[in-house]
NUVO-430538 format. One record per atom (N, C-alpha, C): residue in one letter; x, y, z. Coordinates in steps of 0.05 Angstrom, whole numbers, plus 32768, in hexadecimal, padded with zeros to 4 digits. Layout:
N
AXYZ;...
REM end
This chain:
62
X7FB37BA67DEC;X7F9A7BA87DF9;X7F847B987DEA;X7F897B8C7DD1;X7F757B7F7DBF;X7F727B647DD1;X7F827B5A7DDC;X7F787B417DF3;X7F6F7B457E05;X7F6F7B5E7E11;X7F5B7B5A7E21;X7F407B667E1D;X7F3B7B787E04;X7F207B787DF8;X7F147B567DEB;X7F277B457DEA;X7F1E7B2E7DE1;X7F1C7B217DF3;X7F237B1E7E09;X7F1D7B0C7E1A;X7F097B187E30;X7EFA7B357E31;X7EEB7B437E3E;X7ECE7B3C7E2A;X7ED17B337E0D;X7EBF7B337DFA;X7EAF7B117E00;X7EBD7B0A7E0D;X7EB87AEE7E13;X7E997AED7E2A;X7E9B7B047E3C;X7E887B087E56;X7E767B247E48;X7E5A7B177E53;X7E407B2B7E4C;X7E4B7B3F7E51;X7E417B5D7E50;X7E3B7B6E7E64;X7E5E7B787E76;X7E6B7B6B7E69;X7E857B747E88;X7E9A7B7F7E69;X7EA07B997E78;X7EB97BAC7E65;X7ECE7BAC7E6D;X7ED47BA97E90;X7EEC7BB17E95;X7EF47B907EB1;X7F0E7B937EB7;X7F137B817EC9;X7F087B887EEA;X7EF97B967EEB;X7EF07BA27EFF;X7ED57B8E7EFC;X7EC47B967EEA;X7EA97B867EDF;X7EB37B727EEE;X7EC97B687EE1;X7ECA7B467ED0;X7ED07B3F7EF0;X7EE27B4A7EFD;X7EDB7B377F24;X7ECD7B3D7F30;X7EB57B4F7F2E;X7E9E7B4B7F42;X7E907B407F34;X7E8C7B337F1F;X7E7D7B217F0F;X7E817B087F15;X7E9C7B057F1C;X7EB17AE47F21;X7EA27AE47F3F;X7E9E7AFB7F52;X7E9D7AF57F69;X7E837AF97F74;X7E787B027F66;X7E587B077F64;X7E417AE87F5A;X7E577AD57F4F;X7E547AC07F43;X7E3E7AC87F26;X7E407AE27F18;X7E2A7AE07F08;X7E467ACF7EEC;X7E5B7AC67EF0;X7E717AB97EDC;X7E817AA67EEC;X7E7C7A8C7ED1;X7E937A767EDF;X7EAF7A7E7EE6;X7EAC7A757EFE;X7EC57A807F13;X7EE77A7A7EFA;X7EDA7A5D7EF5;X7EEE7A577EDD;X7EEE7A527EC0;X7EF37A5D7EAA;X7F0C7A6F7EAA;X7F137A8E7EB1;X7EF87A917EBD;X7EF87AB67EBF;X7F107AB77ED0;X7F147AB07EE1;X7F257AB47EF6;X7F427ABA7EE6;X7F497AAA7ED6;X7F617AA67EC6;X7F647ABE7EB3;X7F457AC27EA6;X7F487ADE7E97;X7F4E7AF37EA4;X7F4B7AF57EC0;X7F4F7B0E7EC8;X7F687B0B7ECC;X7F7A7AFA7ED1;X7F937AFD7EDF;X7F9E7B097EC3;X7F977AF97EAC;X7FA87B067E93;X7FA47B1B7E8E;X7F867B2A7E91;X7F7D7B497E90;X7F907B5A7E9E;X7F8E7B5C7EBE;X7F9C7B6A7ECD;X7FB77B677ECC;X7FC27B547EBF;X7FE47B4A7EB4;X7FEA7B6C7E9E;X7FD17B627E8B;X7FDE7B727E70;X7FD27B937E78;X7FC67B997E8A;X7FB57BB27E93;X7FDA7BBE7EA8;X7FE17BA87EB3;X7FFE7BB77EBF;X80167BB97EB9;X80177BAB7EA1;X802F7BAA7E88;X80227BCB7E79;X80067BD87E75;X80037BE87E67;X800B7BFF7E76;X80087BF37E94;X80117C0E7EA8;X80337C107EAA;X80417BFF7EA6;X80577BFE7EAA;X80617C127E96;X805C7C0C7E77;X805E7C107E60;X805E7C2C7E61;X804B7C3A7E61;X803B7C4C7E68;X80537C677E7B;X80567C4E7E91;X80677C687EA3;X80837C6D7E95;X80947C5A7E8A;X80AE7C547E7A;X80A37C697E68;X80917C707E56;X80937C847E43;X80957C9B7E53;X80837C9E7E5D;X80897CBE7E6A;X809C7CBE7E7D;X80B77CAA7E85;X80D27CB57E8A;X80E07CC37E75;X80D97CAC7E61;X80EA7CB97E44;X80EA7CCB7E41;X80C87CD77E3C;X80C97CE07E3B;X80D27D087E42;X80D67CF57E5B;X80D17D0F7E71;X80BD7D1E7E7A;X80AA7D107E7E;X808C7D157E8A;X80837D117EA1;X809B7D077EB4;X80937CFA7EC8;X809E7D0E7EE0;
REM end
């Protein structure tokens, strides 16, 4: 998750990938590279969910 606090550290004001595309679409941020950051954001935000659910099979939590 340290990449995408670093690449969220890049834009004023925006914390989450939610911010970061009504900002892209709101035009208050260049369309480009923001556009690209988000794809990598919401990439590593569903690798965390994936992750995430695999433990709690292991675990047996699910």
């Amino acid at each position: 998750m340290a990449e995408k606090f670093e690449i969220l550290s890049r834009y004023r004001n925006i914390s989450s990938s939610k911010e970061l595309e009504e900002a892209i679409k709101n035009d208050r941020v260049a369309k480009h590279p923001s556009w690209e950051d988000l794809i990598v954001i919401e990439n590593l935000e569903e690798k965390v969910k994936r992750l995430l659910r695999a433990g709690s099979i292991l675990n047996g939590t699910v």
